[in-house]
N, C-alpha and C positions, 0 to 999 in steps of 0.2 A: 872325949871331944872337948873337953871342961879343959883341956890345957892348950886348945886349940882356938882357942877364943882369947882375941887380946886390944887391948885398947886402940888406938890410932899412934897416941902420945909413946906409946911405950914402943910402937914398931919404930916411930921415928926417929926415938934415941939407940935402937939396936937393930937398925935394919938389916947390917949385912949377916949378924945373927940369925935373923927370920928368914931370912932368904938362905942360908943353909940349913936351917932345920928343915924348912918345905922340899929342897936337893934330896936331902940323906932320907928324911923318912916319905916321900911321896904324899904325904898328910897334907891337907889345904889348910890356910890359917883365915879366920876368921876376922877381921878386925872393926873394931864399934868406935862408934863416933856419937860422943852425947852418950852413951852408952845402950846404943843402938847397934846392930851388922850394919856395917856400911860398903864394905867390898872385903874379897875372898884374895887370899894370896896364892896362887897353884902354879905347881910345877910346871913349863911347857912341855914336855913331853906325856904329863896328866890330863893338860888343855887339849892336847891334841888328839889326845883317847877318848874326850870327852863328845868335841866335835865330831870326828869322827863316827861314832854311836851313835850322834845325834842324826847326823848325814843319811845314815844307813837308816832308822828308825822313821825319817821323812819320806826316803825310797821305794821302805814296805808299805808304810801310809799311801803313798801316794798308786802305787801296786796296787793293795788291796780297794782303793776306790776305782779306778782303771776297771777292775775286776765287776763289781758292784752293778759297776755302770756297764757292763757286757763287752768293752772294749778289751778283748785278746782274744786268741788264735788255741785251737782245740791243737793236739799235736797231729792230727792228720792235715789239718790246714799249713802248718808247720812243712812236715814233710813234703806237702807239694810246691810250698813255695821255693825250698829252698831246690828238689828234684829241678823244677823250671828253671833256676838261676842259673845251678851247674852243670845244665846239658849242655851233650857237647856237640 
């Protein structure tokens, strides 16, 4: 991760460099400022696997309190509801 860490100054003189290392290897680049993390450079197709996970992860969150909280349906409550909808 030690080669994944890089300054601000240095991205700025080789950016289009860093922006293909982050393409080819999927690896997020770290960059510091003061020599501090000050934002992550990541691939959009990595961003988008990330939100995604994240998305799905708020879902079950959100599910499992739903649940908690007694708000859902046993599968016979299921069955009948859906029985009622599709008669014919």
């Amino acid at each position: 991760m030690e080669d994944d860490i890089k300054p601000l100054s240095e991205f700025r003189a080789n950016a289009a460099m860093f922006v293909k290392q982050v393409k080819d290897t999927k690896r997020p680049i770290i960059l510091t400022q003061h020599g501090k993390s000050s934002v992550v450079l990541v691939d959009v197709a990595e961003y988008q696997s990330i939100i995604d996970k994240l998305e799905l992860l708020q879902e079950v969150q959100s599910a499992e309190t739903q649940i908690n909280e007694g708000q859902f349906f046993t599968n016979d409550q299921v069955k009948k509801r859906l029985a009622n909808r599709y008669k014919k």
